[in-house]
C-alpha positions as CSV (number, residue, x, y, z in Angstrom):
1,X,-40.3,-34.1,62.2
2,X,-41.1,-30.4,61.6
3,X,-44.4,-29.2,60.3
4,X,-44.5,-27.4,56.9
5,X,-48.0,-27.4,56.3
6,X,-50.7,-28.5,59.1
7,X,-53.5,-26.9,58.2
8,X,-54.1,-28.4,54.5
9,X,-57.9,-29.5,55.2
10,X,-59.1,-26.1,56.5
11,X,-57.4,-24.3,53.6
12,X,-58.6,-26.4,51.4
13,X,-62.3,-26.5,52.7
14,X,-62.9,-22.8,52.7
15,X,-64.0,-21.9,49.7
16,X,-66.1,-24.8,48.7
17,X,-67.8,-24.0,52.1
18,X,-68.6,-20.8,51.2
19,X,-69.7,-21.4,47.8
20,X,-71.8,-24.4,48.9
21,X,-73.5,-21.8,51.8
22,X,-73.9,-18.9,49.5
23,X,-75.0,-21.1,46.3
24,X,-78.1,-23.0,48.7
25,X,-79.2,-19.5,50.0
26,X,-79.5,-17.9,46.4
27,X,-81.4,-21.5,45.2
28,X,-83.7,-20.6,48.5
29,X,-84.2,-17.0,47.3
30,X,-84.6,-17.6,43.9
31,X,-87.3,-21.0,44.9
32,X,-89.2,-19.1,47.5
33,X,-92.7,-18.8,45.6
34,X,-92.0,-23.0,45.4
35,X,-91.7,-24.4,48.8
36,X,-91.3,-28.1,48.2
37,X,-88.6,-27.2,45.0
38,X,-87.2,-24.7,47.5
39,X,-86.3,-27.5,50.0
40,X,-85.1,-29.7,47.7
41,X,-82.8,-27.5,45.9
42,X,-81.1,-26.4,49.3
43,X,-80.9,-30.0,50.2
44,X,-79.3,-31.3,47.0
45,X,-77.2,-28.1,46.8
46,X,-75.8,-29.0,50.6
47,X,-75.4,-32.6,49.7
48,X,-73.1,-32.2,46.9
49,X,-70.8,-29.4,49.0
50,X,-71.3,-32.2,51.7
51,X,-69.8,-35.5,49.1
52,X,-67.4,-32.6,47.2
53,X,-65.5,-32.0,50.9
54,X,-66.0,-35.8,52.0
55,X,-64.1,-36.5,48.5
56,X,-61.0,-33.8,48.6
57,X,-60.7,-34.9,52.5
58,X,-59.6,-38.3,50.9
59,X,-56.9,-36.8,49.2
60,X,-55.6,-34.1,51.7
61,X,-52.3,-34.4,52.9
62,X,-50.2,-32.8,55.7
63,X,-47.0,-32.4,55.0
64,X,-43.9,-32.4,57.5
65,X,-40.2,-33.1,57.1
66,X,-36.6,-33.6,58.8
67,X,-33.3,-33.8,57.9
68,X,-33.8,-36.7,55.3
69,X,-37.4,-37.1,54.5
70,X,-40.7,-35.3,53.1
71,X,-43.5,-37.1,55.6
72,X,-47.3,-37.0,53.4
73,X,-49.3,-37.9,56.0
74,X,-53.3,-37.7,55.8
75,X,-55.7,-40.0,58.0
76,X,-55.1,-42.8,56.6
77,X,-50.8,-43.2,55.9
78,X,-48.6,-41.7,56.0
79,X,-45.9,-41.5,53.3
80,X,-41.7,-40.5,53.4
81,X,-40.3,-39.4,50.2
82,X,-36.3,-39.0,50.2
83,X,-35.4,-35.7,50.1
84,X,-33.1,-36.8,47.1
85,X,-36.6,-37.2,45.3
86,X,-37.8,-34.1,44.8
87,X,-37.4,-32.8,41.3
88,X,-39.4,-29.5,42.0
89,X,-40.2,-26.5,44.8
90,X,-42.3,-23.9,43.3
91,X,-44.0,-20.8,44.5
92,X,-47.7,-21.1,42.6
93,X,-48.2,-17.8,43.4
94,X,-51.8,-17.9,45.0
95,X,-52.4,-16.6,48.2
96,X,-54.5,-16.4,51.3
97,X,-55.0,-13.9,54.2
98,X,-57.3,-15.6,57.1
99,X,-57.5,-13.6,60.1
100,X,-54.8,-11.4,58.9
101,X,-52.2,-14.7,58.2
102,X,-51.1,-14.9,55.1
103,X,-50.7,-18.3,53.6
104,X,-49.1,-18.9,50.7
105,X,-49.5,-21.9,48.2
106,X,-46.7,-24.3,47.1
107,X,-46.1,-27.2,44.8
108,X,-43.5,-30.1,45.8
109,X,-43.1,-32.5,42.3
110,X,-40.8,-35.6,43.2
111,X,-40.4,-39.3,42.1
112,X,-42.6,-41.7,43.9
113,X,-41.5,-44.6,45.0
114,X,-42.1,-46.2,40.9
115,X,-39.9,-43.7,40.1
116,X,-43.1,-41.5,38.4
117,X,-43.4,-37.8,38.8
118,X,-46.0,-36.6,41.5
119,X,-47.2,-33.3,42.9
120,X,-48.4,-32.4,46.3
121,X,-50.1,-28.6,46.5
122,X,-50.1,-27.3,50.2
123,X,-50.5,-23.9,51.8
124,X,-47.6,-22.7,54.4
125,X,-47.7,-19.5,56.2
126,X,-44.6,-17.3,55.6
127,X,-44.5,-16.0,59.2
128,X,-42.8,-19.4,61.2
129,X,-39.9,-19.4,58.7
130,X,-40.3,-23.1,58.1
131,X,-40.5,-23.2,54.6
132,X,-36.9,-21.4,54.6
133,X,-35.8,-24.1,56.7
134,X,-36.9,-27.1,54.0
135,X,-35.1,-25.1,51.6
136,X,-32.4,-25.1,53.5
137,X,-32.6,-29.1,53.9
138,X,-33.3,-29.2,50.4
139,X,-29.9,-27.2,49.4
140,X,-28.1,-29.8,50.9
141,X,-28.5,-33.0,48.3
142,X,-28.6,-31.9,44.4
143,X,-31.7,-31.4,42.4
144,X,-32.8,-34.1,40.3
């Protein structure tokens, strides 16, 4: 099992972080003649950044893979999708450069185990070659 994307929860909770931390300090700027409104407003403001990460942490997966099978796994399960099930590899375009990585983000669309269409979105860093690897795995079975 070979790691394509490890790191989907920290990608994933970097911008609502910051938003969350700069949107309660501007509600504690713009609230500083009001103390008691001023507290509030940085407490609600950090609660819902607080349910909004508890929420996408639900749906987070990790994604892995070997010779035969896409592995979703999150904290929960852990899922295997055939490699014969994936309709769909696509570059999104959007990327990310933390600490001088770049990450880049992808979209995998295959047939669950119903046979409907499903998407996972995951970020994968172009510098440990894995993701020419999967293609590679992927070449071998034709596309749906």
């Amino acid at each position: 099992m070979k790691p394509l994307s490890q790191n989907t929860a920290q990608l994933s909770f970097l911008f609502p972080v910051l938003i969350g931390l700069f949107g309660s300090l501007a509600l504690y700027k713009l609230l500083e003649s009001i103390p008691v409104l001023n507290y509030l407003a940085v407490f609600i403001g950090l609660t819902l950044t607080g349910l909004y990460l508890f929420r996408q942490n639900q749906k987070r997966v990790d994604v892995y893979y070997d010779s035969e099978f896409l592995i979703l796994q999150n904290s929960k399960n852990q899922r295997k999708i055939s490699l014969t099930r994936i309709k769909n590899l696509e570059d999104t375009q959007n990327r990310l450069r933390i600490f001088g990585i770049p990450y880049s983000q992808y979209k995998i669309e295959f047939l669950n185990e119903v046979g409907n269409s499903e998407q996972v979105i995951f970020y994968v860093s172009d510098m440990y070659g894995t993701l020419d690897d999967f293609k590679t795995q992927l070449g071998k079975y034709p596309p749906l």
